[in-house]
C-alpha positions as CSV (number, residue, x, y, z in Angstrom):
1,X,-20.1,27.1,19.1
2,X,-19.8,27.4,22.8
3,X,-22.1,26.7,25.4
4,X,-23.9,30.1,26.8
5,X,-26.4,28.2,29.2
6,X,-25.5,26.0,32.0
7,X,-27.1,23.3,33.1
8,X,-29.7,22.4,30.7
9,X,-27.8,20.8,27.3
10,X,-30.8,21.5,25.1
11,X,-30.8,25.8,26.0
12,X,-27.3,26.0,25.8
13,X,-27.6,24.6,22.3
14,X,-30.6,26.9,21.5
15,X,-27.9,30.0,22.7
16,X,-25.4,28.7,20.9
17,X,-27.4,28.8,17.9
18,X,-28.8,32.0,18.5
19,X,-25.9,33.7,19.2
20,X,-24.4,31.7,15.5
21,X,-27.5,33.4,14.0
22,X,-26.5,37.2,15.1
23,X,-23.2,36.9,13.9
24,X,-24.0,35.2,10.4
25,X,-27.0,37.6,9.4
26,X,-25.4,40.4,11.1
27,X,-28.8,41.4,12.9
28,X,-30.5,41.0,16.1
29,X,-34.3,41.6,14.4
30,X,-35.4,38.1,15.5
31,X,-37.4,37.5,12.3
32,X,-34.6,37.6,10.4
33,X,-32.1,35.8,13.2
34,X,-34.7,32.7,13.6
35,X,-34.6,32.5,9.2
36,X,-37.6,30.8,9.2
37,X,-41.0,31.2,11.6
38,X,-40.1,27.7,13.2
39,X,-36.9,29.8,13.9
40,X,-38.1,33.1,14.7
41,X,-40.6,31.5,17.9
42,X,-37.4,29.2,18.8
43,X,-35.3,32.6,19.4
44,X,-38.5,34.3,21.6
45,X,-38.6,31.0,23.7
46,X,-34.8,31.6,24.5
47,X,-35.2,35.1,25.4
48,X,-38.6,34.4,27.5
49,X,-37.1,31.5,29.5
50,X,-36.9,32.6,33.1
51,X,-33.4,30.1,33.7
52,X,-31.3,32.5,30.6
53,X,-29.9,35.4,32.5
54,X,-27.4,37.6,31.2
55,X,-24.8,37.4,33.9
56,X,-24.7,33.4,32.8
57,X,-23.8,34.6,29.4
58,X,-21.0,36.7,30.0
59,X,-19.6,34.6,33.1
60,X,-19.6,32.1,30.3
61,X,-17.8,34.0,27.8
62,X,-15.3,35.2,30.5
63,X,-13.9,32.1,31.4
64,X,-13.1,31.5,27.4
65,X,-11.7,35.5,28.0
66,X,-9.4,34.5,30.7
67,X,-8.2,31.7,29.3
68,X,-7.1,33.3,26.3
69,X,-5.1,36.1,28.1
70,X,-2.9,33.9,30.4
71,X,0.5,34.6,30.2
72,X,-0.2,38.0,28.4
73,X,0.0,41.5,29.1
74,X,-3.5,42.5,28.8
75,X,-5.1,45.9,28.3
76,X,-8.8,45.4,29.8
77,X,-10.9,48.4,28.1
78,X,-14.0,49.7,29.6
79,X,-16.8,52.2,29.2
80,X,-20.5,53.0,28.5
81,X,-22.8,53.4,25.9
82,X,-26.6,54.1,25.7
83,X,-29.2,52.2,23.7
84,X,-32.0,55.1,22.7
85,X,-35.3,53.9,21.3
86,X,-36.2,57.7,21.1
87,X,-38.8,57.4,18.5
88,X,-39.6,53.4,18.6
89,X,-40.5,53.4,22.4
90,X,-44.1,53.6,22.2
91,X,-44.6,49.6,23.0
92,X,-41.4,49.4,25.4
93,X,-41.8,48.5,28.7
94,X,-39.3,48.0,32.0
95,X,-37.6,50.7,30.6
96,X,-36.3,53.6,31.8
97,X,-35.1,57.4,30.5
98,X,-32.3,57.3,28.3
99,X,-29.5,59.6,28.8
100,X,-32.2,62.6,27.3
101,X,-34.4,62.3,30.2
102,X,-37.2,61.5,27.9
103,X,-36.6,58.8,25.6
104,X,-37.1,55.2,27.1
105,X,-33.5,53.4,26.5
106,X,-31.2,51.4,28.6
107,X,-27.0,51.3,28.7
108,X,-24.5,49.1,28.8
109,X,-21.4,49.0,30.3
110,X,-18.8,45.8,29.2
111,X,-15.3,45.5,29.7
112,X,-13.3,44.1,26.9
113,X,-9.7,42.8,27.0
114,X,-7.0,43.7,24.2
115,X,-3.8,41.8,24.1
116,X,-1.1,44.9,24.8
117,X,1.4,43.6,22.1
118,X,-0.6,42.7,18.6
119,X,-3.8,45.0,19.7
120,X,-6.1,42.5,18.8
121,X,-9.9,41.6,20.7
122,X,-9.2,38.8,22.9
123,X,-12.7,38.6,24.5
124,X,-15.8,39.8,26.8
125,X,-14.4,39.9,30.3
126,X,-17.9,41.5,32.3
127,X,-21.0,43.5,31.6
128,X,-23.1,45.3,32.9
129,X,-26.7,46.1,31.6
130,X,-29.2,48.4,33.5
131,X,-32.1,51.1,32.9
132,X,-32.8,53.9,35.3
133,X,-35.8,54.3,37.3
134,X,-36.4,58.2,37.0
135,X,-35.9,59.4,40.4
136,X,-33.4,61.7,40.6
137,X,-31.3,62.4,43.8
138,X,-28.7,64.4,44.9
139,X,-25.4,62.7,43.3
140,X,-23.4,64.0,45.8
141,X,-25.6,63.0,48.5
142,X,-24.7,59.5,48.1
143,X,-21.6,57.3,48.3
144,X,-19.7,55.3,45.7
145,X,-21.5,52.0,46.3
146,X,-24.7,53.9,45.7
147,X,-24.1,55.4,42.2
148,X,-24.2,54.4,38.8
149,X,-20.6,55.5,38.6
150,X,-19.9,52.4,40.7
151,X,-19.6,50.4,37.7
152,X,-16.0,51.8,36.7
153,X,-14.8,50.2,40.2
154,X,-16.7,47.0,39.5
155,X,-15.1,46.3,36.3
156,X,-12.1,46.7,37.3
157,X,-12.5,43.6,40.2
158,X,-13.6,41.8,37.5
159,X,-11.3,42.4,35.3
160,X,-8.9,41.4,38.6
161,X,-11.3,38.2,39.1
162,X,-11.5,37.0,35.4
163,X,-7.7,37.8,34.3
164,X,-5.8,36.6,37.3
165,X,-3.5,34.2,35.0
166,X,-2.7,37.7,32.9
167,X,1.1,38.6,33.1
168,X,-0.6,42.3,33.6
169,X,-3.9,43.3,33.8
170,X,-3.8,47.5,33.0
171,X,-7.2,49.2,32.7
172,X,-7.9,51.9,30.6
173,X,-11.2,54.5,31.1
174,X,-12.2,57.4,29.5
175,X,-12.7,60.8,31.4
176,X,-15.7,59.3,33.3
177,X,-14.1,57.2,34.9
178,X,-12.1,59.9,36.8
179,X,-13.3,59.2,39.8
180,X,-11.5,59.4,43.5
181,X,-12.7,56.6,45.0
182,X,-12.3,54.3,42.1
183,X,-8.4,55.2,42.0
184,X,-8.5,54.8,46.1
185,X,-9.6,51.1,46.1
186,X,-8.3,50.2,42.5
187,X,-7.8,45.7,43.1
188,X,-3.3,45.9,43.7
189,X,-2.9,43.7,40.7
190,X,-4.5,45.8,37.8
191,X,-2.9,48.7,36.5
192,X,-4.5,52.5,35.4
193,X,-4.5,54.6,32.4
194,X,-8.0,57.0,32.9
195,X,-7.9,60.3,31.0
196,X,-8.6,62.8,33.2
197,X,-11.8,65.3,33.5
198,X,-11.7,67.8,36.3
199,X,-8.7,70.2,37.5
200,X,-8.3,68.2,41.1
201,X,-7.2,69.9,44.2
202,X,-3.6,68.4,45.1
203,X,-2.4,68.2,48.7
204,X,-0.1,71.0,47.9
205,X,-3.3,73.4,47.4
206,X,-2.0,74.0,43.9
207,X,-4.4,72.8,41.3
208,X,-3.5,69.5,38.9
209,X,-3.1,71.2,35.6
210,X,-0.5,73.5,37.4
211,X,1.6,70.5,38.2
212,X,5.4,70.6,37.4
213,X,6.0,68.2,35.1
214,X,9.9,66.9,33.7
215,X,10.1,66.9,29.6
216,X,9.5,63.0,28.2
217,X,10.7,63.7,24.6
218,X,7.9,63.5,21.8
219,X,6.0,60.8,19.9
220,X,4.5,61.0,16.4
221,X,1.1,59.1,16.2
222,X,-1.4,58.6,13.3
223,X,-4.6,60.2,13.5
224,X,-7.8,58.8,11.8
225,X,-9.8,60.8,9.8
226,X,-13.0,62.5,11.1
227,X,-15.6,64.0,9.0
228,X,-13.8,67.4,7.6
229,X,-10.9,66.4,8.7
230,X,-8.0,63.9,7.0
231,X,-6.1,61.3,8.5
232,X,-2.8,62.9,9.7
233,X,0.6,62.3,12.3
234,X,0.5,64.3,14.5
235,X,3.7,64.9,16.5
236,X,3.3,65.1,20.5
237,X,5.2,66.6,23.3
238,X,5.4,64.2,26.5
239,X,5.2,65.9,29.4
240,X,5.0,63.6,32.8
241,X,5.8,63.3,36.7
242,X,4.1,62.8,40.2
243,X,1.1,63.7,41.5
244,X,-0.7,64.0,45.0
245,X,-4.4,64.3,44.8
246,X,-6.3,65.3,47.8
247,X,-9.4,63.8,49.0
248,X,-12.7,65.5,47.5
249,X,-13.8,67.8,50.2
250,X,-17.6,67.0,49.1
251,X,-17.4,63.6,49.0
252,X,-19.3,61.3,51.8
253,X,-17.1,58.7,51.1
254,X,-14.9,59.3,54.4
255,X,-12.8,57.0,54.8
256,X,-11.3,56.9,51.7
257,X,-7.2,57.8,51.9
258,X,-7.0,61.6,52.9
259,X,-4.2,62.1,49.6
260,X,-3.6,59.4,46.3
261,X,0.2,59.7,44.3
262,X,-0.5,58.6,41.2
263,X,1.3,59.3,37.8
264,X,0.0,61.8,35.3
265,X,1.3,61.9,31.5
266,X,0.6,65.0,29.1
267,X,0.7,65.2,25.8
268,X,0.6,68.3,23.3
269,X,0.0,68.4,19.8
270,X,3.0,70.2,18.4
271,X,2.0,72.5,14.8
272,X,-1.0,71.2,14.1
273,X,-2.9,71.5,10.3
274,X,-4.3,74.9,10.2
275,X,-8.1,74.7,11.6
276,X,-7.8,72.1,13.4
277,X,-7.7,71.4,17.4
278,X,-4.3,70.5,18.8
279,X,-4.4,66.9,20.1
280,X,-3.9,67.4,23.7
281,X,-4.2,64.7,26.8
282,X,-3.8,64.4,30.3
283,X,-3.8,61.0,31.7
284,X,-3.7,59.2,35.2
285,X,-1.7,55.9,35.3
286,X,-0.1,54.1,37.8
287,X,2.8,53.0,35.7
288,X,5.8,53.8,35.2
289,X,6.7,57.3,33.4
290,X,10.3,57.9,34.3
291,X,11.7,57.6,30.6
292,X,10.3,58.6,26.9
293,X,10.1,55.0,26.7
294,X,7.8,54.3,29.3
295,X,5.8,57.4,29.1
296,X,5.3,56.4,24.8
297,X,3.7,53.2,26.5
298,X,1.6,54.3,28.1
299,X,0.3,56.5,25.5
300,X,0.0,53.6,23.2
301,X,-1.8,51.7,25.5
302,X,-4.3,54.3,26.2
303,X,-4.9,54.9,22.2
304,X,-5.8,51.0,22.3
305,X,-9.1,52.4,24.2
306,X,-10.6,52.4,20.7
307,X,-11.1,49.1,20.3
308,X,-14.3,49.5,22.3
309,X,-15.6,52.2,20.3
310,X,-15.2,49.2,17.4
311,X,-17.2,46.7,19.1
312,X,-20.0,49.4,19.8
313,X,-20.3,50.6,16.4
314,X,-20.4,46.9,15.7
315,X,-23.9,46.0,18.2
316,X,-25.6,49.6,17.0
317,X,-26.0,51.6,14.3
318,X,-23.3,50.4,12.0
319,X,-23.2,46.7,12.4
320,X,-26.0,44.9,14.3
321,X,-28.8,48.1,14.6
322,X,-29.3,47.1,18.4
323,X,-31.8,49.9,18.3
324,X,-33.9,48.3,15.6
325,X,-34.6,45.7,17.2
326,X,-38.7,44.6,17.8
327,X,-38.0,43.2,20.9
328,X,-40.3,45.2,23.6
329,X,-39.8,44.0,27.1
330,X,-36.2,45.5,29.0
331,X,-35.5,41.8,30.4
332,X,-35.5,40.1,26.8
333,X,-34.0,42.7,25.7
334,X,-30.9,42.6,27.7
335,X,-30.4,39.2,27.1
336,X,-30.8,40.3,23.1
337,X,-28.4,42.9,23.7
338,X,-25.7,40.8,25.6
339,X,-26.0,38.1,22.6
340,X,-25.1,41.6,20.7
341,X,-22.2,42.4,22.5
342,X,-21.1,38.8,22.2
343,X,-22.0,38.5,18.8
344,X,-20.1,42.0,18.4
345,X,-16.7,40.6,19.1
346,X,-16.4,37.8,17.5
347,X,-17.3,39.1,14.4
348,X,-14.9,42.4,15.0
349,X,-12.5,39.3,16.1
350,X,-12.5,37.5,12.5
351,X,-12.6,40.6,10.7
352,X,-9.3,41.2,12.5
353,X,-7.9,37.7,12.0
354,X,-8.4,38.7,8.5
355,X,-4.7,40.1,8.0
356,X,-3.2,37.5,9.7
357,X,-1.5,37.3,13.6
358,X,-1.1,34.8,16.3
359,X,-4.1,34.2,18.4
360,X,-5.7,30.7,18.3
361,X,-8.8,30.0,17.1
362,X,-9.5,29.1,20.5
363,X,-10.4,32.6,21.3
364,X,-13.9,31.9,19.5
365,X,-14.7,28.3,19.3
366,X,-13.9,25.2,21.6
367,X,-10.8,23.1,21.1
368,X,-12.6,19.7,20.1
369,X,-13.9,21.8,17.1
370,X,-10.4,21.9,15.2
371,X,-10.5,18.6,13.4
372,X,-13.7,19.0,11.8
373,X,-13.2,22.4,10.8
374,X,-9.6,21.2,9.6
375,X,-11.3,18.3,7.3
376,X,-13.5,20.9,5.8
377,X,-10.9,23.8,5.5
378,X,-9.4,21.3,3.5
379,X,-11.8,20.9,0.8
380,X,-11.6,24.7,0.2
381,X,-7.9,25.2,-0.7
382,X,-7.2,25.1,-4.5
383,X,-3.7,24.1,-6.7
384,X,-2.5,27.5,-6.3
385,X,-0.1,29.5,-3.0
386,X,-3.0,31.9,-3.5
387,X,-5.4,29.2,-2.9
388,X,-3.7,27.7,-0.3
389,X,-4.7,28.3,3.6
390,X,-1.2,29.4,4.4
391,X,-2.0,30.4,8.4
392,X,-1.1,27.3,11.1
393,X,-3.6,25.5,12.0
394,X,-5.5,25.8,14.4
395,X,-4.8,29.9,14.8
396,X,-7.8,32.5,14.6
397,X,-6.1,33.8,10.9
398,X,-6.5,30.0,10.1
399,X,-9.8,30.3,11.2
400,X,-10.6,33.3,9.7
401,X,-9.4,32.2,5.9
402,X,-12.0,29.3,5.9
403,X,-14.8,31.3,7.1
404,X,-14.4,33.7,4.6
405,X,-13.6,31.1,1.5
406,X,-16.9,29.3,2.8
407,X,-18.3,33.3,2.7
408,X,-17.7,33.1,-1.3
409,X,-13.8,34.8,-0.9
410,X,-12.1,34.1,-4.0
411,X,-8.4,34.5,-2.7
412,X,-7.1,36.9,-5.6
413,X,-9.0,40.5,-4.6
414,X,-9.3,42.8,-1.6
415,X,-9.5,40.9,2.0
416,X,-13.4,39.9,2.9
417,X,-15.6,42.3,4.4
418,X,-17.6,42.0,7.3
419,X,-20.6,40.7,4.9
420,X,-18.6,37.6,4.1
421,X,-17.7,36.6,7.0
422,X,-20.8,36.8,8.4
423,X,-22.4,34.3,5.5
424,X,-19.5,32.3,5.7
425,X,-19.6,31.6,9.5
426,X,-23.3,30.5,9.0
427,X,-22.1,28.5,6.0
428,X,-19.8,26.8,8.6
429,X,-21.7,26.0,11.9
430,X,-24.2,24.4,9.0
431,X,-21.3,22.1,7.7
432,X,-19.9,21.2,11.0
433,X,-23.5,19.9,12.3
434,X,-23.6,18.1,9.7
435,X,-20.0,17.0,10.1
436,X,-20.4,15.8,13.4
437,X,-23.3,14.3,13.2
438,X,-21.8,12.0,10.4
439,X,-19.4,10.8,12.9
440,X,-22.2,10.2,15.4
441,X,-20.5,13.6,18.0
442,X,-22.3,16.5,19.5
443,X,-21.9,20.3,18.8
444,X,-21.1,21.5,22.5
């Protein structure tokens, strides 16, 4: 319902299909995406056309991104994950080791923007998809630009790029992204929140964790439950101040600053359940920490870093099985596999919409689609408040209710699961072809 593919009408209808099919059989094996085996040699075609790129997809998909954020305060998420085929890589080519060294597998590395006040998935903001070649070299040896690790710099110019109608772009990284020379030519306009990984030298000589910090007050937080362990609060202490990081002395990036002040926040599980690990983070950030207040934000905004945990348990092994799929050549694939990570958020973006909030439907579909969904929502509500699409129209909750009525959602029992949604959005880019054609328009 939006067009992936520039320039040619006809394959940016065939994406747009293809990408309606992942999300409404919840799968990216093609034979069951295509439905049929006119379908299934339709969806190969896409993937072997030589004008389909996946930088076209997501540049598309980030415009929608972007639009959606303006005026917002926007926490733009990023990290990596590898796709392994260890096992199933007997027919793979163009592929490279996975992070084993021996499996063939190739990662992925999106950025995903979450709106700072309601949490929810706004959008796909950049990606990057790549397979190593098996040399090694001396990581040390090289600079930034030469790395892999480059990508954590690169996302965050995107996410300057694609966001720059954001009332504040803030990105958050896990510890791999603590990396000097990302934090030395961070784009002025986006925020940091990185967890950090190594003890750093600071231009006093003394060592990071060692840092003085001033007393922030405390925070309780809910913790989710991991296997042998139940979902708890856990109360932290907030710890935070100033610090001066020196310069790598092994670096060969040279003339980066000699010394970085950034802002560190520490937080410490206070009496925690008997067996288990204390909760306990240290994190970079370049805002603010000089109250409990501010110092509790950035906390929170950091926690919101799970969001793109969700949308990669949604393109592998517990949504779309990214790793089962048949495809065999690394170029088709990563044009499969950023269909995925498209796919992946909108459906974690209805499931969402689910329990209501404010975003517009807009987020996932184009404006000029409205009125016919409208005129069909409408032949789904019954006598009944229950029945009754109570969200405004046009909003993604709005949205969200007729895709799961048209999944078979009776109103009266637990919310829809992901499995209804998915049927029900097929259900609906059906009816709306058939809607528009009726009153002689195009599905763009």
């Amino acid at each position: 319902m939006v067009s992936m593919v520039s320039g040619d009408v006809r394959l940016s209808e065939r994406g747009d299909w293809l990408l309606d099919r992942i999300v409404s059989t919840g799968s990216l094996v093609l034979r069951r995406v295509g439905g049929d085996r006119a379908g299934e040699v339709a969806s190969h075609r896409f993937l072997d056309n030589g004008r389909v790129f996946p930088s076209a997809i997501v540049e598309t998909l980030a415009c929608r991104t972007g639009e959606a954020s303006a005026g917002r305060r926007i926490v733009a998420v990023q990290d990596t994950t590898e796709v392994n085929f260890a096992g199933r890589d007997r027919a793979r080519h163009g592929l490279g080791p996975a992070g084993n060294g021996k499996a063939l597998g190739f990662f992925i590395h999106p950025v995903v923007a979450v709106d700072a006040e309601d949490e929810a998935v706004l959008g796909l903001v950049a990606a990057e998809i790549w397979t190593r070649d098996g040399a090694a070299s001396a990581r040390r040896k090289r600079r930034l630009g030469e790395k892999e690790s480059r990508r954590w710099l690169d996302g965050m110019v995107a996410a300057s790029a694609r966001l720059e109608t954001a009332r504040e772009v803030i990105m958050v990284g896990d510890r791999e992204s603590d990396i000097y020379g990302v934090f030395a030519h961070r784009p002025e306009d986006v925020g940091l929140i990185v967890r950090v990984a190594q003890n750093r030298l600071l231009s006093s000589d003394e060592r990071l964790f060692d840092a003085a910090l001033e007393t922030r007050g405390a925070l309780v937080v809910a913790v989710r439950a991991k296997p042998g362990q139940k979902a708890r609060e856990a109360r932290l202490r907030l710890r935070a101040g100033a610090v001066t990081l020196a310069r790598p002395r092994n670096t060969m990036d040279r003339d980066d600053p000699d010394c970085l002040v950034l802002n560190m926040v520490e937080t410490v599980e206070e009496a925690p359940p008997k067996g288990v690990k204390a909760l306990h983070w240290r994190l970079y950030t370049t805002l603010p920490v000089d109250s409990p207040e501010a110092v509790a934000d950035v906390v929170r905004l950091y926690r919101l870093r799970w969001r793109i945990e969700e949308v990669f348990r949604a393109l592998k092994s517990d949504g779309l099985k990214l790793e089962d799929s048949q495809v065999e050549e690394a170029g088709r694939l990563f044009k499969l596999a950023t269909l995925g990570l498209a796919a992946a958020v909108r459906i974690l973006q209805l499931t969402d919409a689910r329990d209501g909030g404010c975003r517009p439907a807009t987020d996932v579909i184009d404006a000029q689609l409205i009125e016919p969904i409208a005129a069909i929502g409408e032949t789904l509500e019954g006598k009944t408040p229950r029945q009754k699409n109570h969200h405004p129209t046009g909003s993604l909750p709005w949205l969200a209710w007729i895709t799961a009525r048209l999944g078979g959602w009776n109103c009266y029992y637990k919310p829809p699961g992901p499995k209804t949604m998915a049927t029900g959005w097929k259900q609906l880019a059906t009816m709306l072809q058939g809607y528009l054609l009726a009153h002689d328009q195009a599905l763009v």
